[in-house]
C-alpha positions, 0 to 999 in steps of 0.5 A: 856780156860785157865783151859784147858791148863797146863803150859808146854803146847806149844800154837799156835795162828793163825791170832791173831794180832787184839787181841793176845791169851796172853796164846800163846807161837807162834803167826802166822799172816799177820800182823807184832808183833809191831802192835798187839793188835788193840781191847782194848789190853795191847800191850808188857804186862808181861803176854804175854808168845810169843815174837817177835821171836816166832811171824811168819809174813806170809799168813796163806792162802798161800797153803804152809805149815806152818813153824811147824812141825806135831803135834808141839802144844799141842793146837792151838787158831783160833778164829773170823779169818776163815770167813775173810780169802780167804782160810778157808779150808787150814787154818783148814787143816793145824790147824790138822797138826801141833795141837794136839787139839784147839779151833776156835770160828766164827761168828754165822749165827744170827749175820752174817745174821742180818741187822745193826750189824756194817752198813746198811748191813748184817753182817760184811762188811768184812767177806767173809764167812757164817760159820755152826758148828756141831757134831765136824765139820765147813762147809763154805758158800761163803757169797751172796751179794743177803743177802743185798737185800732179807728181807727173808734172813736176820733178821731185824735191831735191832734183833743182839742186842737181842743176848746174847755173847753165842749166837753170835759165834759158837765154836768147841773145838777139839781133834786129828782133826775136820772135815772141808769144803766149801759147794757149791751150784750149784742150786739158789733154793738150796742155797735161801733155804738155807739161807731163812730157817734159817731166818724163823726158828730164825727170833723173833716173838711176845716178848718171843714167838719167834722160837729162844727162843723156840730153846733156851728154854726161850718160 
């Protein structure tokens, strides 16, 4: 990421407290600054180009705008924080408005529909939302609780552990804006194929031989 950005570059990171973007000069997140950096991070290094100052506490999900004008950012960082806030939708939103490009990074579905990744249930515990990325947009599904009781839609214990770090987030890099929204489904038909279909077509099958690996090339 950083080969993308030149130094005079102005960075926002939103809902970067767990593991701050170092390159960011504005940080805005619920959390306060003095309790960044939970995940293995060098807490008050040299390298961190924001402070304390440029540190903005507040709900980035509170529908009122956040405190930068439009089109303030050369480039804006919102990575592994969409599926766990109330309002992803707003949250995108207002990343068009005040970037002019950016990154944001989300569980992929074969980690967020498979069994053990971090407990005896489906995915992340905490995370509120199913996430599909393609051709430049991010489409939210409320995640069911109905995925911790169907083995048709989840993928077994031990499968998360066979995906490489590529494989398990998806990513949009965006330029101007990227499309954005929550899919509702209003027949139970349509949302258990929704989530079965995408187990059946990735679910690992005999060593090597898999619909995954035949979706990623390695049959």
């Amino acid at each position: 990421m950083l080969e993308r950005l030149d130094d005079s570059d102005l960075v926002l990171d939103v809902g970067g407290w767990a593991s701050p973007f170092e390159r960011a000069d504005w940080v805005i997140d619920l959390q306060p600054y003095a309790t960044r950096g939970r995940y293995d991070y060098d807490r008050g290094a040299a390298h961190e180009r924001f402070s304390e100052r440029t540190w903005v506490r507040r709900d980035v999900c509170d529908h009122d705008p956040w405190p930068f004008a439009d089109g303030q950012f050369d480039f804006a960082v919102c990575a592994q924080t969409l599926e766990d806030v109330r309002d992803p939708v707003w949250v995108c939103r207002e990343l068009c408005r005040v970037a002019r490009a950016g990154y944001v990074e989300v569980p992929s579905r074969l980690e967020e529909q498979s069994l053990g990744v971090h407990g005896p249930w489906i995915g992340w515990s905490h995370h509120r939302w199913l996430c599909d990325v393609s051709d430049g947009r991010i489409e939210f599904v409320a995640k069911p609780h109905l995925l911790h009781a169907r083995a048709s839609d989840h993928c077994p214990a031990g499968f998360h552990a066979t995906l490489t770090p590529e494989e398990r987030v998806a990513q949009l890099w965006w330029e101007g804006s990227f499309e954005y929204g929550e899919r509702v489904f209003f027949e139970a038909a349509e949302l258990d194929a929704y989530l079965a279909d995408f187990v059946a077509a990735h679910r690992p099958g005999p060593p090597g031989r898999g619909p995954l690996r035949r979706l990623l090339g390695r049959a």
